[in-house]
C-alpha positions as CSV (number, residue, x, y, z in Angstrom):
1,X,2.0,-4.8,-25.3
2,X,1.0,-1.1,-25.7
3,X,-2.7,-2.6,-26.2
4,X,-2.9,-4.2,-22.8
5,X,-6.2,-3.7,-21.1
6,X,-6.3,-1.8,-17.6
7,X,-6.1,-4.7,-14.4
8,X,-9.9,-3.2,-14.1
9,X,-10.8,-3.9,-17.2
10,X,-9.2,-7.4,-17.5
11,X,-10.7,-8.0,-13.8
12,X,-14.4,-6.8,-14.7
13,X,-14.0,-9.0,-17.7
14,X,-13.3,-12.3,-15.9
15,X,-15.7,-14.9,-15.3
16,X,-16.0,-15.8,-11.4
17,X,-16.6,-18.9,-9.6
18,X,-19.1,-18.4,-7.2
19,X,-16.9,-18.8,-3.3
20,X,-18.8,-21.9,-2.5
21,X,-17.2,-23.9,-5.9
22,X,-13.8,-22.7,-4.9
23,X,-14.7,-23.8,-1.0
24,X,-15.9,-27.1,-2.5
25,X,-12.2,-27.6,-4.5
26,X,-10.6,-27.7,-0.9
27,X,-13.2,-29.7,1.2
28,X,-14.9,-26.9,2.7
29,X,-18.4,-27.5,3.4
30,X,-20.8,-24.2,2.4
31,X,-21.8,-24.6,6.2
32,X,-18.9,-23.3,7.0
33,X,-18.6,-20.4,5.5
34,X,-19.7,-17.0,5.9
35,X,-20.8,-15.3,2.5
36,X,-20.1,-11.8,1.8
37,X,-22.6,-12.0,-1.4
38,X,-21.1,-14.6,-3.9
39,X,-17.5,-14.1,-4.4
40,X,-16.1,-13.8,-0.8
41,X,-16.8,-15.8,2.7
42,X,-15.0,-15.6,5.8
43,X,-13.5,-18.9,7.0
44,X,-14.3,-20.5,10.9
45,X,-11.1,-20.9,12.7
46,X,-12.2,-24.6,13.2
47,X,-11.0,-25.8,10.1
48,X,-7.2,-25.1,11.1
49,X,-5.2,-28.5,11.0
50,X,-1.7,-28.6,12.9
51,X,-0.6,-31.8,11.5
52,X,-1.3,-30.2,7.5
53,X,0.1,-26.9,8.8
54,X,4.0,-28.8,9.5
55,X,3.5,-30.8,6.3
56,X,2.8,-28.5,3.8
57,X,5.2,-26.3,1.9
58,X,5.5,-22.6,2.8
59,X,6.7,-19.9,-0.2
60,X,7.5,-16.5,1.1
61,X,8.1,-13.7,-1.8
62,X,10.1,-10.9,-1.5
63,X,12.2,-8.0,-3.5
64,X,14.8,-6.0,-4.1
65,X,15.0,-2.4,-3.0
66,X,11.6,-1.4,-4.9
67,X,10.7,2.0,-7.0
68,X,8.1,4.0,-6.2
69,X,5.7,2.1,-8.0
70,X,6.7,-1.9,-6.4
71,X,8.4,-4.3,-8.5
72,X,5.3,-6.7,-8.3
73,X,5.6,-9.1,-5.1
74,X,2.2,-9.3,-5.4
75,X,1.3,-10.1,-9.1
76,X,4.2,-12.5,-9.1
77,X,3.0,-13.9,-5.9
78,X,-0.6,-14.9,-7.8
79,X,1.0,-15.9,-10.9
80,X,3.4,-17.9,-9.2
81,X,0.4,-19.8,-7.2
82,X,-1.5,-20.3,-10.9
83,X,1.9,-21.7,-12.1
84,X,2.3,-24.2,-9.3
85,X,-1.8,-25.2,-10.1
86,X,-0.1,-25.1,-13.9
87,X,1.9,-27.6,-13.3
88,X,-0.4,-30.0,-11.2
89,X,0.4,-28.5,-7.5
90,X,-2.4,-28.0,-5.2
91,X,-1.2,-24.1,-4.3
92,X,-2.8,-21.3,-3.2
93,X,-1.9,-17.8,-2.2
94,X,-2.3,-16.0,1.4
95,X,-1.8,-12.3,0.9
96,X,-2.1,-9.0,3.0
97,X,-5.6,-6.6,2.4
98,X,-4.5,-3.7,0.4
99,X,-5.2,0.1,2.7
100,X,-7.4,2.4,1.2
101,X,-4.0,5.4,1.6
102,X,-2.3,3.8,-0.9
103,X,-5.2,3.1,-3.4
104,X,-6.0,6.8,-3.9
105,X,-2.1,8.1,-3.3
106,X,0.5,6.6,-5.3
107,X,1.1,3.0,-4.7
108,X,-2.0,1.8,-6.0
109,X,-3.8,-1.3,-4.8
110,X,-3.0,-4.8,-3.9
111,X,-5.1,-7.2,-5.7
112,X,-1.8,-7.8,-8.2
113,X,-1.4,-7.1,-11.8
114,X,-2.7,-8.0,-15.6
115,X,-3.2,-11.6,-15.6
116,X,-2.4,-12.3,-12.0
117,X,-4.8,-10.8,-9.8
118,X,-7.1,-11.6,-7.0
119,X,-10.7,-10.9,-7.3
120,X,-13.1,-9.2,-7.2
121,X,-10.5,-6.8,-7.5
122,X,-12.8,-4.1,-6.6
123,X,-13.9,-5.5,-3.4
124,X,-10.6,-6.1,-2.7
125,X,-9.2,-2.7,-3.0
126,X,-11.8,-1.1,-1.2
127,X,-13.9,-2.0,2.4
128,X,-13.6,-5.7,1.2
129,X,-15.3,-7.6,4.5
130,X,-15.0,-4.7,7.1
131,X,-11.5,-6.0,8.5
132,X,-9.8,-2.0,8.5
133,X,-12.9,-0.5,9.7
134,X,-13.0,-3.0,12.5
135,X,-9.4,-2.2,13.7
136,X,-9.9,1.3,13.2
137,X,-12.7,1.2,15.9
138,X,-11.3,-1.1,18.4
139,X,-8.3,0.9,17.7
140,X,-9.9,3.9,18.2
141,X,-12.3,2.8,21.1
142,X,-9.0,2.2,23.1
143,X,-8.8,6.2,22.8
144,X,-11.9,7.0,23.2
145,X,-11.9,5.1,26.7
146,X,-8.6,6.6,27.7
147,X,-9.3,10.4,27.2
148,X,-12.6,9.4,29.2
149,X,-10.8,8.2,31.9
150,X,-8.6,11.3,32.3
151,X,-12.1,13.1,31.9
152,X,-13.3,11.0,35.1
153,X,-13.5,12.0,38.4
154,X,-14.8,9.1,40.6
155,X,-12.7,6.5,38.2
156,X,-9.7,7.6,37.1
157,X,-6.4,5.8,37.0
158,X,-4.6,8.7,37.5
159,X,-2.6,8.6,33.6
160,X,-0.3,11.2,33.3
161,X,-1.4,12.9,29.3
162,X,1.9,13.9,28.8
163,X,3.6,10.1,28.3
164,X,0.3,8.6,26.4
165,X,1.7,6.7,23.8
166,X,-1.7,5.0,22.0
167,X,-2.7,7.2,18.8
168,X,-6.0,6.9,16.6
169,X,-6.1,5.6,13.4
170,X,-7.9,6.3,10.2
171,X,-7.0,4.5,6.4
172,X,-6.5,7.0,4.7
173,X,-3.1,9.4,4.4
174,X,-3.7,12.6,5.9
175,X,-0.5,14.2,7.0
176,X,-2.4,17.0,8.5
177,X,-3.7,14.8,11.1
178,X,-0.3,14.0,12.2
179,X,0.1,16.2,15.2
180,X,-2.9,17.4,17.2
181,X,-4.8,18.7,19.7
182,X,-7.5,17.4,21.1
183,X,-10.0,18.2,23.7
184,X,-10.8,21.8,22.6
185,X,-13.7,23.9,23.5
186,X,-14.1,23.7,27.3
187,X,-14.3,21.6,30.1
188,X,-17.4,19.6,28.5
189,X,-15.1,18.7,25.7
190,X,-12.3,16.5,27.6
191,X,-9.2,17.7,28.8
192,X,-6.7,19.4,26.2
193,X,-3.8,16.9,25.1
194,X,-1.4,16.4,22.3
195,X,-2.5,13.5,20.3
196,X,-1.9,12.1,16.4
197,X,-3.3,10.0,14.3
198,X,-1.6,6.8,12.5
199,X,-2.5,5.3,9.1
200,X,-4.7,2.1,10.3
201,X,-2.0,-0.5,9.0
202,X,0.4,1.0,11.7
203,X,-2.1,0.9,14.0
204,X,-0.8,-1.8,17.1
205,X,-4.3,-3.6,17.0
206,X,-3.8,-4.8,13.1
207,X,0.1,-6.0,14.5
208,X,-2.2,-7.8,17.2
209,X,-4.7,-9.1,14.8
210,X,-1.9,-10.6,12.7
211,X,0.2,-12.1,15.7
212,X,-2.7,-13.5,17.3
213,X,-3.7,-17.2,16.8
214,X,-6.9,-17.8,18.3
215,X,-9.1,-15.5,20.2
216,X,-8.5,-16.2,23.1
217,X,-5.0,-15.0,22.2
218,X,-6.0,-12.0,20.9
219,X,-8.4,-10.7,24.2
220,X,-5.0,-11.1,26.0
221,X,-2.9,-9.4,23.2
222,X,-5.2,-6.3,23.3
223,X,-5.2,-6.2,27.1
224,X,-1.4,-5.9,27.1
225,X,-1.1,-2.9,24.9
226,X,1.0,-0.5,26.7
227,X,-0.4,2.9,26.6
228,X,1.7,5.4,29.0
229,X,2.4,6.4,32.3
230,X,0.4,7.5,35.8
231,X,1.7,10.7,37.3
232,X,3.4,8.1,40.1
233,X,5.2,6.5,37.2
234,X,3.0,3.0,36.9
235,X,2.9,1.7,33.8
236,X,-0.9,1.4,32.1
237,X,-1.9,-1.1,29.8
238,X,-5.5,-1.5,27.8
239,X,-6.2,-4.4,30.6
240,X,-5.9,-1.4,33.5
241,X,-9.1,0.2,31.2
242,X,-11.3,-3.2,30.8
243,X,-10.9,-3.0,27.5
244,X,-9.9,-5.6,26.2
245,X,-13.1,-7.6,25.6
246,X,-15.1,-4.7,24.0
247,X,-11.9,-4.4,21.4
248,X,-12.6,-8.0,20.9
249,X,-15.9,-7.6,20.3
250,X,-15.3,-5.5,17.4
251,X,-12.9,-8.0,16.2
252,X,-14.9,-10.8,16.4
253,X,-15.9,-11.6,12.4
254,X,-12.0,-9.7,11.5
255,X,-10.1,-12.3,13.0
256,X,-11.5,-15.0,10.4
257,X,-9.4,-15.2,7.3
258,X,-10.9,-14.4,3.9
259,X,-11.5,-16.4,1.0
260,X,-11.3,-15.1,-2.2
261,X,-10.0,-16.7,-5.9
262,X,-7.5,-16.0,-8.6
263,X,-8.3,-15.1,-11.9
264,X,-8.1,-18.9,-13.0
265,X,-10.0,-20.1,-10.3
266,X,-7.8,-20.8,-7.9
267,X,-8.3,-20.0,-3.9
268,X,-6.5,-17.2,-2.6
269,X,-6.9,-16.3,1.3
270,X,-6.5,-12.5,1.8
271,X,-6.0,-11.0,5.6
272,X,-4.8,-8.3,8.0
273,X,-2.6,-5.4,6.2
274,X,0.2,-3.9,8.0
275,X,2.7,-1.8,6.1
276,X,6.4,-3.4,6.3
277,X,8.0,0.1,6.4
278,X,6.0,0.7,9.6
279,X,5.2,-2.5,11.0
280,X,5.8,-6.3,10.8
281,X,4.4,-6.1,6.6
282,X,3.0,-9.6,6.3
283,X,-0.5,-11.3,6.9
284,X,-1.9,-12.8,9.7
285,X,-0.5,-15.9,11.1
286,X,-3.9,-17.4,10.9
287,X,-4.5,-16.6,7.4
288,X,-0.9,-18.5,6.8
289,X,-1.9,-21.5,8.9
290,X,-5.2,-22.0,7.2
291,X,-3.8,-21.7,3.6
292,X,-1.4,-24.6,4.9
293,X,-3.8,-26.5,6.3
294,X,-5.9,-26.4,2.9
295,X,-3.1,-26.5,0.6
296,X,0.1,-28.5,-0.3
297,X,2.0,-25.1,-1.4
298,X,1.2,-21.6,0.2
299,X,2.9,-18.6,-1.7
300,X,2.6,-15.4,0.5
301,X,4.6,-12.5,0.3
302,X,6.3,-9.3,2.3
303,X,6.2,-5.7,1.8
304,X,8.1,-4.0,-0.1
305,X,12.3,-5.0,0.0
306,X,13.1,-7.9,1.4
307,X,15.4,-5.7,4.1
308,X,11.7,-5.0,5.6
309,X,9.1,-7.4,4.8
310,X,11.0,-10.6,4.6
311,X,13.2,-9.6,7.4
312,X,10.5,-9.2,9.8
313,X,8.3,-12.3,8.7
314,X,11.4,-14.1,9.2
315,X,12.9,-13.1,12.1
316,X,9.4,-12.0,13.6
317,X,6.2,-14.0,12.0
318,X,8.0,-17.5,11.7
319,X,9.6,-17.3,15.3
320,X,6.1,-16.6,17.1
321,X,3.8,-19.0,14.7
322,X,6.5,-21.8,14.7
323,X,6.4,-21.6,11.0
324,X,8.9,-22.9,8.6
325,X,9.5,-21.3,5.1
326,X,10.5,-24.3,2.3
327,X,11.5,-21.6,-0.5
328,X,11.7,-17.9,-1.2
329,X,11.3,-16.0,-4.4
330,X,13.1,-13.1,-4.3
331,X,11.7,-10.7,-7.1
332,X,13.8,-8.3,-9.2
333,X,12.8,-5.5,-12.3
334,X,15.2,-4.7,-14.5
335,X,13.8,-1.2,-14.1
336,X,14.6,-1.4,-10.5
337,X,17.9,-2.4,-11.4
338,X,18.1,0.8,-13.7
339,X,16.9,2.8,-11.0
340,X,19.7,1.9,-8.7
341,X,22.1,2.2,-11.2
342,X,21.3,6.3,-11.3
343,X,18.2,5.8,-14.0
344,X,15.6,9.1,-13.3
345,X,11.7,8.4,-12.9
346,X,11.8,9.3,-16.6
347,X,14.9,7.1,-17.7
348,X,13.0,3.5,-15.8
349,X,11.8,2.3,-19.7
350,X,15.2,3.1,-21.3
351,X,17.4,0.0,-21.9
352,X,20.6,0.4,-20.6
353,X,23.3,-2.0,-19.9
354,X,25.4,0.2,-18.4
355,X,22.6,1.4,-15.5
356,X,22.0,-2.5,-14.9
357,X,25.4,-3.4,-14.1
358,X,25.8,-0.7,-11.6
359,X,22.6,-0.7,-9.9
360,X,22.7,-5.3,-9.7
361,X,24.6,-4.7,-6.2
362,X,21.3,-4.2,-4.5
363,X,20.3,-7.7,-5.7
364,X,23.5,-8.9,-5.2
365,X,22.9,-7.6,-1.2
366,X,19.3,-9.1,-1.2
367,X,20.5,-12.3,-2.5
368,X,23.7,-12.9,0.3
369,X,20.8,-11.7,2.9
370,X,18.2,-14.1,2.0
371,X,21.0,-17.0,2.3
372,X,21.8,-15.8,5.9
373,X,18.4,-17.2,6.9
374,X,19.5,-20.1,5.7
375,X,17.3,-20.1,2.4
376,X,19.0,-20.1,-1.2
377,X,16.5,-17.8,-3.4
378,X,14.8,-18.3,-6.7
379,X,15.0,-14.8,-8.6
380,X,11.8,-13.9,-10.3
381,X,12.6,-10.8,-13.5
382,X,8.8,-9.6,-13.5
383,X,9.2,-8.9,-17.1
384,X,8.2,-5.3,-18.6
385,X,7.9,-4.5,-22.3
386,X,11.1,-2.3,-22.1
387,X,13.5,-5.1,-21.1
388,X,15.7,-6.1,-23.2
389,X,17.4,-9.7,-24.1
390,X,20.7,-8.2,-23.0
391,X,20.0,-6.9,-19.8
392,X,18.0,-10.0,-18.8
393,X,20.8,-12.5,-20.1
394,X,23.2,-10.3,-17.6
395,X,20.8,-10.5,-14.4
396,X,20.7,-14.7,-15.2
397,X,24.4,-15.0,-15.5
398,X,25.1,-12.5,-12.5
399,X,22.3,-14.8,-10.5
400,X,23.7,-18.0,-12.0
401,X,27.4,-17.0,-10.8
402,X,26.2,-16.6,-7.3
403,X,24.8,-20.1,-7.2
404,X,20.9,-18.7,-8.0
405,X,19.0,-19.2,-10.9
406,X,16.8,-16.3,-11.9
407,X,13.7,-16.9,-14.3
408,X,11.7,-14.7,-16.3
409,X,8.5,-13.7,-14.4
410,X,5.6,-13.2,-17.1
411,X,2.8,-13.7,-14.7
412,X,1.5,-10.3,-15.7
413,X,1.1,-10.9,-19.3
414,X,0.2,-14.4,-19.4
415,X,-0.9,-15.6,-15.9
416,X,-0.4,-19.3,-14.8
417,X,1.2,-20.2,-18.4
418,X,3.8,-17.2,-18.0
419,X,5.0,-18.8,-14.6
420,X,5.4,-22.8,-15.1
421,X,9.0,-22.3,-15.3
422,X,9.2,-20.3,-11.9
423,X,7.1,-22.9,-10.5
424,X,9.6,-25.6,-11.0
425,X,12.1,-23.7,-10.2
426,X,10.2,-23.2,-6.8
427,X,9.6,-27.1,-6.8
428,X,13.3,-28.1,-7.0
429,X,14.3,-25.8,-4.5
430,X,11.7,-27.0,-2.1
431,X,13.6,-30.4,-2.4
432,X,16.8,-29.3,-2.1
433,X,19.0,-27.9,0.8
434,X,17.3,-25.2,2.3
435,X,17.2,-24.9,5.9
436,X,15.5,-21.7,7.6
437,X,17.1,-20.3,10.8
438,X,16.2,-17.0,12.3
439,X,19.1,-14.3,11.8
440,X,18.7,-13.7,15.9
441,X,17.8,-14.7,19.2
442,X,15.1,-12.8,20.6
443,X,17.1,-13.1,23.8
444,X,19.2,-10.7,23.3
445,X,19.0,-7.6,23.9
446,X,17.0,-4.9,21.9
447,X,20.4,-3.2,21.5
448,X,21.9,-6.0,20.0
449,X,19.1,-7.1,18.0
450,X,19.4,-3.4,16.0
451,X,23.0,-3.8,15.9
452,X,22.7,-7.3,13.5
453,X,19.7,-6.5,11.8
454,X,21.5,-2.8,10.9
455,X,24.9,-4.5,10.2
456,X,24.1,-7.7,8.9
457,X,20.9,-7.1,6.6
458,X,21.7,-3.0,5.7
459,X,25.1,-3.3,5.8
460,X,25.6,-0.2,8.3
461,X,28.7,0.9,9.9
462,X,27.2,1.6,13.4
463,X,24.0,2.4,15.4
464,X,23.2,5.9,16.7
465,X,20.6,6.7,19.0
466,X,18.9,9.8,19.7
467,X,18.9,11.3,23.1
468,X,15.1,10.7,23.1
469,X,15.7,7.3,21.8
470,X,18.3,6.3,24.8
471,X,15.6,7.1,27.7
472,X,13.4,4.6,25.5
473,X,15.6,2.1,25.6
474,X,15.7,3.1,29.5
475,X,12.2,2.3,29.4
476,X,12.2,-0.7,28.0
477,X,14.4,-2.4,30.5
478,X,12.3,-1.2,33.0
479,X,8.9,-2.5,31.1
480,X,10.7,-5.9,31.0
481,X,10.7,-5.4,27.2
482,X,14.0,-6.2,26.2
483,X,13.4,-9.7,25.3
484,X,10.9,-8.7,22.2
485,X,12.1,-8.8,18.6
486,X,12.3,-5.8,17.0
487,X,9.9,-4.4,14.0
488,X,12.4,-1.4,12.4
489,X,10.2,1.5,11.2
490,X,12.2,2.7,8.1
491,X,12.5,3.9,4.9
492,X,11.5,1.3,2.1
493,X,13.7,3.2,-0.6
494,X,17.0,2.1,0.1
495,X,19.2,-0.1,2.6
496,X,19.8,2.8,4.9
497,X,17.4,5.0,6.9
498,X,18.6,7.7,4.4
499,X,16.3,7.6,1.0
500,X,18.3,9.3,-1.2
501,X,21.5,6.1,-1.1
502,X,20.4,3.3,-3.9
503,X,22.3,0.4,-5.1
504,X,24.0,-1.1,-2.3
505,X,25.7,2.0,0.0
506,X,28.2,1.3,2.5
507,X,29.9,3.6,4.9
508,X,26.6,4.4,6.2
509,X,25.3,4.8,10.0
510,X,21.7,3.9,11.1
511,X,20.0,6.4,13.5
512,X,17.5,5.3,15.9
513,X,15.2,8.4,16.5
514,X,12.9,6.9,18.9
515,X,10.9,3.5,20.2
516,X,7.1,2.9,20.1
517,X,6.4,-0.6,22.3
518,X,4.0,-2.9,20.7
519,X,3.7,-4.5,24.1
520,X,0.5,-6.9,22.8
521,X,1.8,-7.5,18.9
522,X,5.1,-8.7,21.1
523,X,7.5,-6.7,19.5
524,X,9.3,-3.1,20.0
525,X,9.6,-0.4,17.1
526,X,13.1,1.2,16.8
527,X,12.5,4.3,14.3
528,X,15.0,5.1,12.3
529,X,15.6,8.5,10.8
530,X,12.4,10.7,9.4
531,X,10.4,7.8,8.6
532,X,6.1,8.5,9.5
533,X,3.6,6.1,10.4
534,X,1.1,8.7,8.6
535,X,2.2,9.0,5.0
536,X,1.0,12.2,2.7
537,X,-1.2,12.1,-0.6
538,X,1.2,12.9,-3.7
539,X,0.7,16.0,-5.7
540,X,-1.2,13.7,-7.7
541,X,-2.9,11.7,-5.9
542,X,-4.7,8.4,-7.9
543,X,-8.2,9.3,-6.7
544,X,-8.3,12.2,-9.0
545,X,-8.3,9.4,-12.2
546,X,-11.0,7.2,-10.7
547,X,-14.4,7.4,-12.0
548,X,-17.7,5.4,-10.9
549,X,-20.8,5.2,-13.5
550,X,-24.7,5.0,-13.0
551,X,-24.6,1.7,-13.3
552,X,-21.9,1.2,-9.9
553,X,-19.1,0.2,-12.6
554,X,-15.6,1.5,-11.4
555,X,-12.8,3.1,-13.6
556,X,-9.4,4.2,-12.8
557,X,-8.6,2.0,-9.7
558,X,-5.4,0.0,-10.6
């Protein structure tokens, strides 16, 4: 295992189909696509199909509380998908597009792993078709036309600088860019402010992309984006600015879903890529809807733990697109379980028994979670060289005494063949008694909404808010927001909002610092604790160990 070739390598290596075959495989005429040279196309929204959409069979991954590094939602999502193909399913996987912050911090990228990956991985990794930069200038037009209406004097709404809301956006992590000023340098230069910027898959307008289903949908999305106050105390929205359609504009090729394949051929759709710690952490529904109306089985996956991700694309994503998940993996490391049983960074590769047994309660919490929505999950043990045939015969027993069986994941070593097991595993739990239901009713109130997500789901003794936080709430009642799920902004590393508490801590309370209001994604943003929507460059960051020849061939991106 030590010998195994980079993802790069074993990417660069593989021999593509060009997109129009893979089209071809699921009735796609090349009419209808739009190339992006031979290996990706963007597909017309015209080829969505309601009637396949409610007959096909929808596979959401998720995780346990991940490491630093992810447990592989991901890779075990594509391997899962070549499995299914394995064993004679017509599958195919919908997955998020990987930001360029994590690619040269710490994370990586997000075209999976070893023999389960989506190519070309490159591509993929970096600018891909243009979708970030789009959103980052729609995103950023929205600012640029509000500081110019403050600038105006014959047109101005009269917005108050102090309560503006909207920030700009750029992919990359740049923590100095955080908290600004703007506007420097004289009267010619705008009018001085405190502004910020976000990391582009927190910015509202990807939440809008991946809410919207059609375009028409999405013009009125951008026009409701709530973006502060007037000095009389009017709300303003994007709509109040005309902007609405220009933003559109700039979306007008992002909003088509993008066709890419797997390393055996298979289609894979990859689109829209907000972060589940910071925003809703799944695809676009689009992207979903088209894989369903292409495929018999859809696996698509959620950020990081499924306390985030799957929360939010069941209790968000489903709700609005009326979609209805068959089956969901729930993917666990034994390293992970290591790690929450007190294992150091150092310590992950070390078999020990001991550190499994204590650190299994966070699986054991994901596992009574998922079967509050009503869906019994499939554990998937992404397999590493250091596990051992102890510690994986405990995680199947523990799995097996809780009425879920758990299968050895080895998607990332052998692709497809690897993942036949999981794949019928997958199968038979499709046909048995699974039965989604959201956890809540969006008609409660945003209070109440925190209070089951934060007691039910992280397992939280009660809900604090911030004095800054209660005046939001003030606010929205008064927007007429109170009827919006809610997206929680919070730390992927454990239940609680507090990093530092692995396994499964209890005794805990949540604090609510503050609320953004995604007015046109349709959903409000409780922020718990010290978590940022613009994340920092490690020490070390990844870029430093990437490397680009004369010949344009890449090393070092993973």
């Amino acid at each position: 295992m030590t010998d195994f070739k980079t993802d790069i390598q074993i990417a660069q290596e593989a021999s593509l189909n060009h997109i129009e075959q893979i089209a071809q495989e699921l009735n796609i005429s090349k009419d209808d696509l739009e190339l992006y040279g031979k290996y990706k196309a963007k597909l017309p929204l015209s080829l969505l199909n309601e009637d396949k959409i409610n007959s096909a069979n929808l596979i959401l991954v998720t995780a346990m509380t991940p490491t630093p590094a992810g447990e592989g939602k991901t890779t075990t999502s594509i391997g899962l998908t070549e499995g299914l193909n394995k064993i004679g399913k017509k599958a195919m996987v919908v997955l998020r597009e990987p930001s360029l912050g994590p690619v040269f911090g710490i994370k990586g990228g997000a075209a999976g792993g070893g023999f389960s990956q989506v190519v070309p991985m490159e591509d993929i990794n970096l600018h891909f078709t243009g979708d970030f930069s789009a959103i980052e200038k729609a995103n950023n037009l929205l600012s640029a036309l509000i500081d110019n209406n403050i600038q105006s004097k014959t047109r101005s709404l009269g917005i108050d600088p102090r309560t503006i809301v909207w920030k700009r956006v750029m992919d990359m992590n740049d923590r100095s860019l955080r908290d600004i000023v703007i506007g420097l340098g004289g009267t010619a230069n705008g009018i001085p402010r405190e502004d910020g910027f976000n990391i582009t898959p927190a910015s509202e307008v990807m939440a809008i992309l991946c809410m919207s289903e059609s375009f028409e949908d999405l013009k009125a999305r951008l026009g409701n984006i709530f973006i502060g106050f007037t000095f009389s105390k009017n709300p303003i929205y994007a709509r109040d600015l005309n902007a609405q359609n220009a933003m559109a504009i700039l979306l007008k090729d992002a909003i088509k879903p993008n066709l890419v394949q797997t390393l055996e051929g298979n289609p894979a759709i990859i689109h829209g890529g907000p972060f589940a710690n910071i925003a809703q952490g799944t695809n676009t529904i689009l992207a979903t809807k088209m894989g369903l109306s292409l495929s018999d089985y859809v696996v698509t996956e959620a950020g990081f733990g499924a306390d985030l991700g799957a929360e939010k694309f069941l209790n968000i994503k489903c709700v609005s697109g009326n979609l209805n998940p068959k089956a969901l993996v729930l993917v666990a490391t034994i390293r992970a379980l290591r790690h929450h049983g007190g294992a150091k960074k150092e310590q992950y590769n070390t078999a020990s028994i001991d550190r499994v047994g204590k650190g299994i309660v966070n699986l054991e919490k994901h596992i009574e979670n998922c079967k509050k929505f009503g869906l019994n999950p499939v554990v998937a043990i992404n397999a590493f060289p250091s596990d051992t045939k102890e510690e994986v015969d405990f995680v199947i027993n523990f799995c097996e005494n809780l009425g879920v069986k758990a299968v050895v994941a080895k998607g990332w070593e052998k692709g497809g063949e690897g993942m036949t097991d999981l794949a019928s595993a997958i199968v038979a739990e499709i046909n048995g008694t699974n039965d989604f239901k959201p956890l809540y009713d969006w008609s409660l109130s945003v209070r109440e909404k925190i209070e089951i997500i934060a007691k039910q789901i992280y397992g939280a003794d009660n809900v604090e808010y911030s004095k800054k936080a209660l005046t939001d709430l003030k606010k929205i009642k008064e927007l007429d927001l109170d009827h919006l799920p809610v997206c929680m902004a919070k730390t992927q590393k454990s239940f609680s909002d507090n990093a530092s508490l692995l396994g499964r801590p209890s005794g805990f309370d949540v604090n609510v610092r503050e609320f953004e209001f995604a007015t046109g994604a349709g959903f409000v943003i409780p922020i718990l604790g010290v978590m940022m929507r613009m994340p920092g460059l490690p020490a070390v960051p990844a870029s430093e160990g990437m490397n680009i020849d004369n010949n344009g061939k890449i090393s070092g991106l993973s």
